[in-house]
C-alpha positions, 0 to 999 in steps of 0.5 A: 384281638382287634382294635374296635375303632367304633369304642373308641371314637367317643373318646378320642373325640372327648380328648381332641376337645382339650387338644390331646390326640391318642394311639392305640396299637396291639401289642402281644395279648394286650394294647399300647394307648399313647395319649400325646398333647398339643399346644392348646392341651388343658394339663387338668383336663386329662383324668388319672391314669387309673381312672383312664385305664377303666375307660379304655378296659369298658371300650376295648373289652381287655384287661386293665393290666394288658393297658400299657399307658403312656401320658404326655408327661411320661415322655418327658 
């Protein structure tokens, strides 16, 4: 599997307008989406989780389940 950049640009720049930056990287039969905020990030303006994990199924093409998705918030 590879990462289709061209999918996913849309969406990063969606994200960067309310100051969150994501990395997405392989990992075994599925990816890892690492969705970090800045200091001007809008706490509202990032949908669920779930909601997330379709948006990046539809640009990725790979299962919902193969989606390890970690939030802002997680890290703390």
């Amino acid at each position: 599997m590879s990462i289709d950049e061209n999918a996913l640009s849309g969406l990063r720049s969606t994200l960067e307008a309310d100051d969150y930056r994501m990395a997405v990287a392989e990992a075994g039969d599925g990816v890892e989406v690492t969705i970090t905020a800045g200091p001007q990030a809008c706490e509202d303006c990032l949908v669920p989780k779930p909601i997330m994990r379709n948006i990046l199924h539809a640009a990725l093409g790979v299962p919902e389940e193969s989606i390890v998705l970690t939030y802002p918030a997680d890290a703390s």
